[in-house]
C-alpha positions in Angstrom: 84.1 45.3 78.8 87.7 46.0 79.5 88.8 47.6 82.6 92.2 48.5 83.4 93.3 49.7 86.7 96.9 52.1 87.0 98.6 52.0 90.3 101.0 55.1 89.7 103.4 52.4 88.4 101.7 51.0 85.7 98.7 50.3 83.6 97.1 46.6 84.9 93.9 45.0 83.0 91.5 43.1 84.9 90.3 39.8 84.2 88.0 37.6 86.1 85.3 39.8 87.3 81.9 39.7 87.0 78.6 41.5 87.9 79.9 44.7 86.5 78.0 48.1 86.5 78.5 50.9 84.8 76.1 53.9 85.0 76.4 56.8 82.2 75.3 60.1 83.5 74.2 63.3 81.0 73.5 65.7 83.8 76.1 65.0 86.1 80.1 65.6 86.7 80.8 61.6 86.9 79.6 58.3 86.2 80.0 55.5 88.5 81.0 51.8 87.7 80.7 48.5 90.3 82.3 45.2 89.9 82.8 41.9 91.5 86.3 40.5 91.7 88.1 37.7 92.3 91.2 38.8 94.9 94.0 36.3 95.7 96.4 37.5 98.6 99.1 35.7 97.3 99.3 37.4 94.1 100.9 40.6 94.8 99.6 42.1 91.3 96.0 41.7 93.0 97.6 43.3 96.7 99.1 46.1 94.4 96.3 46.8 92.2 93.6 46.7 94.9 95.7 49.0 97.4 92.8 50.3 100.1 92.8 54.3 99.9 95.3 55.3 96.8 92.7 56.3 94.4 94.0 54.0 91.7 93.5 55.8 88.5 90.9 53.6 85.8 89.6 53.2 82.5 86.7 51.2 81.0 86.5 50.5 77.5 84.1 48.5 74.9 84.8 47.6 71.8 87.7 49.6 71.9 85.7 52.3 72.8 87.0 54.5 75.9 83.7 54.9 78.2 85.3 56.7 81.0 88.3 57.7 83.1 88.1 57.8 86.8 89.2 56.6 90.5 88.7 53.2 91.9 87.1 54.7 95.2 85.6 51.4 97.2 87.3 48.4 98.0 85.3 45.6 100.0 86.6 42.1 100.9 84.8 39.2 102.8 86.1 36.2 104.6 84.6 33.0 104.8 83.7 29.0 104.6 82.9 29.4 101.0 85.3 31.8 98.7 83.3 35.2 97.7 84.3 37.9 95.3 85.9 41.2 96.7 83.5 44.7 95.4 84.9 47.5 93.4 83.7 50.7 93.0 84.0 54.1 91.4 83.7 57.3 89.5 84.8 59.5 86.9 87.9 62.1 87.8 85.5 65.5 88.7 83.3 63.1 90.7 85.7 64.7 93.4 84.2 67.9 92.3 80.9 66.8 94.0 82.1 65.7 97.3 84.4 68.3 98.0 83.8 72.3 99.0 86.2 75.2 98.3 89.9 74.9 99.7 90.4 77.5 102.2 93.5 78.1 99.5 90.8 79.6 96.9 89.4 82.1 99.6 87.7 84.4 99.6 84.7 82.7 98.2 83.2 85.7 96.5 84.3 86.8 92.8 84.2 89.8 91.0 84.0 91.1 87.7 85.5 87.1 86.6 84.0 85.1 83.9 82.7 81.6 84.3 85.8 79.7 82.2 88.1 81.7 84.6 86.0 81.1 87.6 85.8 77.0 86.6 89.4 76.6 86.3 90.5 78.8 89.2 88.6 76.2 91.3 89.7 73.0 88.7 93.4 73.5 88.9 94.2 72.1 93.2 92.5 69.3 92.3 94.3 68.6 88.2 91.5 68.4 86.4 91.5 69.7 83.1 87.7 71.1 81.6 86.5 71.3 77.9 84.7 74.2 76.3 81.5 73.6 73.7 82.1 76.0 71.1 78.4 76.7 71.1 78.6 77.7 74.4 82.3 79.7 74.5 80.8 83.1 74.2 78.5 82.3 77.2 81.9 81.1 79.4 83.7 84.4 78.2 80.5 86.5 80.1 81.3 88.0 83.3 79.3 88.1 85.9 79.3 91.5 88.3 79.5 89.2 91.9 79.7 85.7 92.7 79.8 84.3 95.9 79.8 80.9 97.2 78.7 79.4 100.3 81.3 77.2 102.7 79.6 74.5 102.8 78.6 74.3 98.9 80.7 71.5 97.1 81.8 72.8 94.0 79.6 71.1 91.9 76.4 72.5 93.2 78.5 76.0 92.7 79.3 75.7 89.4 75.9 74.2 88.4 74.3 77.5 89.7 76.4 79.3 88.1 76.2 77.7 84.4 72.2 77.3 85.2 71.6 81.2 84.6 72.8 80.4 81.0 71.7 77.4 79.9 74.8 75.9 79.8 74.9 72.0 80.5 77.8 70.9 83.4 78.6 67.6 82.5 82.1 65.3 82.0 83.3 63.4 78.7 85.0 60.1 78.7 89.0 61.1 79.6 87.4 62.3 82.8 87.3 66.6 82.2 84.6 68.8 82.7 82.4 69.2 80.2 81.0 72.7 79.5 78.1 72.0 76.8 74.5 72.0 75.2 72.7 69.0 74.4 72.1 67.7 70.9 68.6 67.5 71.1 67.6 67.9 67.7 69.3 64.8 66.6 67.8 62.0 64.9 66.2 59.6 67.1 69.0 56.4 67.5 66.3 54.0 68.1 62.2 53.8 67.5 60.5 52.0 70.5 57.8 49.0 69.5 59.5 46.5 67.6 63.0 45.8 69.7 62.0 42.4 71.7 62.9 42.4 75.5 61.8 45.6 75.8 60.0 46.8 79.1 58.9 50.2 79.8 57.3 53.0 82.2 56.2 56.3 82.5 56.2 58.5 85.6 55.0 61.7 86.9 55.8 62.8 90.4 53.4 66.0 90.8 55.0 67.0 94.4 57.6 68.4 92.8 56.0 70.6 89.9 54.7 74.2 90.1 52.4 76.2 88.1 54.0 79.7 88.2 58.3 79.6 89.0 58.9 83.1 89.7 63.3 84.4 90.0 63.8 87.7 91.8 67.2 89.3 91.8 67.6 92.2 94.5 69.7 95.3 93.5 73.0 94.9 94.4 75.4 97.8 96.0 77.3 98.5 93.0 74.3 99.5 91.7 73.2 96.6 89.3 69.5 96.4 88.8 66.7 94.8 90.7 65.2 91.9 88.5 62.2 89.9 88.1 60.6 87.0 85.9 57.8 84.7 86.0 57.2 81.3 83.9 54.3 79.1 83.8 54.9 75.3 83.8 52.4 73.7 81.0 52.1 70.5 83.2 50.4 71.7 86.0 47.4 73.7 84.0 44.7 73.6 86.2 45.5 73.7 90.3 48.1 76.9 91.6 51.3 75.9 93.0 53.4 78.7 93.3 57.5 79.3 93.6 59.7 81.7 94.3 63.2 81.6 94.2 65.9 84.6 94.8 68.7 85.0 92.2 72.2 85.2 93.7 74.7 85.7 91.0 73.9 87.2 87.8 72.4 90.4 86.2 68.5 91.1 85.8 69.1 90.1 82.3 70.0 86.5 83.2 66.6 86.4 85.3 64.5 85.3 82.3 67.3 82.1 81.7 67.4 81.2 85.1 63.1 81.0 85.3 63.6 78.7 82.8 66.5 76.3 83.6 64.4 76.0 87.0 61.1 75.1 85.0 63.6 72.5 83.2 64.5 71.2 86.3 61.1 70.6 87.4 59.9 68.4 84.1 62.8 66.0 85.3 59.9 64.5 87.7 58.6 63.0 84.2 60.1 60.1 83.2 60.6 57.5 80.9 62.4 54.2 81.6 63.4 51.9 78.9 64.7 48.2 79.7 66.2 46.3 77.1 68.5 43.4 76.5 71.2 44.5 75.3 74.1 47.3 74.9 74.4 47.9 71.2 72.1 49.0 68.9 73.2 48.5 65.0 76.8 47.6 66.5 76.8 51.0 68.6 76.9 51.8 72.1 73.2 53.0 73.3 74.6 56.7 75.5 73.5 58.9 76.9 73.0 62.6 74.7 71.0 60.7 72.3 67.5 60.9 71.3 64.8 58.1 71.2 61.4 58.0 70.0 58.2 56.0 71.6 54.9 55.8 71.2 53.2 53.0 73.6 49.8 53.3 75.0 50.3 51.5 77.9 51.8 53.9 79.1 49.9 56.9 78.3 51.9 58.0 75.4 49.6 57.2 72.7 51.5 60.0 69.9 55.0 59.4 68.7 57.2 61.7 71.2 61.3 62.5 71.1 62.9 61.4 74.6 66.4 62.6 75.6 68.3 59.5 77.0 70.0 61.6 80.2 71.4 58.5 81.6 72.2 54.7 80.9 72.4 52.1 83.3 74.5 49.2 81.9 74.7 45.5 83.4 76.0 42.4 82.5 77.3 39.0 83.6 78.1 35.4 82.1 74.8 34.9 81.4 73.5 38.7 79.9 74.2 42.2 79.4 71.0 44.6 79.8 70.6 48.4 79.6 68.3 50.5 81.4 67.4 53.9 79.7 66.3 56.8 81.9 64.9 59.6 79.5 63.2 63.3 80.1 62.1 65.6 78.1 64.0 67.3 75.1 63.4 70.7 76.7 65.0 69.8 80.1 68.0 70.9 78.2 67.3 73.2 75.4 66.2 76.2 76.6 62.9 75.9 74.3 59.5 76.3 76.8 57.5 72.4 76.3 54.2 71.9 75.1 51.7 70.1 76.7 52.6 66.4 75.3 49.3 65.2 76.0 47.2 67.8 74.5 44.3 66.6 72.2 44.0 62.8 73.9 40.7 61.6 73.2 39.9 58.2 73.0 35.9 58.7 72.4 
């Protein structure tokens, strides 16, 4: 792994450091990477690089491979009888995007008759971020929606994720640090089939708290005279025991109702999960990332057919001794729009 570290003067790579994470996120406006350095005081590239609130602009490559462009955010340092390593730590540029609300500059906070693309880089440009468009999802960003109103305290983030909810459209980042309007590619080839790879651990979860058998969206008429919606969805994976939700509709048209049942549906299936731990980074000399699909089938676990997993983040770690990757998968239809089937319909082991 290379990282290199720009001060506003000049680019600066890194040697020396070890216990390095980096942590790829699908459904997210930033990754996140940690590392453990060795800082001398009395070199001044070190004092310069390392400079305690400037931001520092960063990169991290592998095998010449750009992974991700973003702010060194954390410094930590520690004195003592026995020399210990200084921590680093930080995120991809629109990271900044999730800690941050509206600038009173962009008031008022509601829009009208605006589409999403000019609604994403009115709030984009105080901050110099730049955003990429999908062209599968262009005509969706070109829509414009009647009224849109954020909340104060919202960050921007959890705005925009509303808004680009009601169509299916995935908010994500690439690795030169934009926005990343999209839709997943999960109708790919799987990049790896689970059961032979050695060093291979894995688990299956289901957190049932968090699921609900009928996900109902109501939209109320507004005053300029748009209708009233509604739209209910059943969630395949709680068949048996009624758990109801409602939830109201705040931006939008009743036609966007139906989309919006459903992205909350897919949120819901995110409380299953598959973890994969293996030893290594590459597979066939390539990068395991996120926005790829991989295929299991492991008893042990309760998946006893061959299933498709979307890989929505990778944790990567490594040190003199190793480099392991964790995989954290859900379901394709988390982010395809497509209602799931039962996946464990038709078990019988009699």
């Amino acid at each position: 792994m290379i990282l290199k570290i720009n001060d506003r003067i000049r680019n600066r790579k890194v040697d020396f450091f070890n216990n390095f994470r980096l942590n790829l996120r699908y459904d997210a406006v930033a990754s996140s990477f940690a590392f453990d350095f060795y800082y001398n005081p009395d070199n001044s590239e070190h004092v310069d690089m390392l400079c305690i609130g400037h931001y520092h602009l960063c990169t991290l490559e592998h095998s010449d491979e750009l992974l991700l462009t973003g702010y060194v955010l954390s410094e930590a340092f520690t004195s003592g009888p026995v020399t210990e390593l200084a921590a680093l730590g930080g995120y991809s540029l629109p990271g900044v995007l999730e800690d941050c609300t509206i600038p009173v500059s962009l008031y008022p906070l509601q829009s009208d008759k605006l589409t999403l693309r000019e609604i994403a880089s009115k709030l984009l440009k105080p901050f110099g971020l730049s955003m990429v468009v999908d062209p599968e999802v262009a005509s969706l960003m070109d829509q414009v929606y009647d009224t849109s109103k954020a909340n104060a305290t919202d960050s921007i983030k959890s705005y925009l994720t509303g808004l680009t909810a009601q169509k299916n459209i995935v908010l994500t980042h690439n690795e030169k640090g934009q926005l990343l309007f999209t839709k997943a590619k999960t109708a790919q080839k799987p990049l790896i089939e689970f059961g032979n790879i050695p060093g291979t651990r894995m688990s299956l979860s289901f957190n049932g708290q968090q699921m609900h058998s009928d996900i109902t969206v109501m939209k109320e008429a507004d005053m300029d005279g748009g209708n009233a919606g509604q739209y209910t969805i059943k969630n395949p994976y709680v068949p048996f025991v009624f758990r109801p939700r409602v939830v109201i509709q705040n931006a939008g048209d009743d036609n966007s109702t139906r989309e919006a049942a459903r992205n909350i549906l897919a949120a819901e299936l995110k409380n299953m999960q598959l973890t994969i731990e293996i030893d290594r980074w590459d597979v066939n000399q390539k990068l395991i990332k996120p926005n790829s699909i991989v295929s299991v089938q492991n008893p042990d676990i309760y998946l006893f057919k061959k299933t498709n997993w979307f890989v929505e983040e990778v944790s990567y770690t490594g040190d003199q001794s190793s480099m392991t990757a964790t995989l954290k998968c859900v379901l394709p239809e988390v982010y395809n729009g497509q209602l799931p089937e039962y996946l464990f319909k038709g078990i019988n082991l009699h």
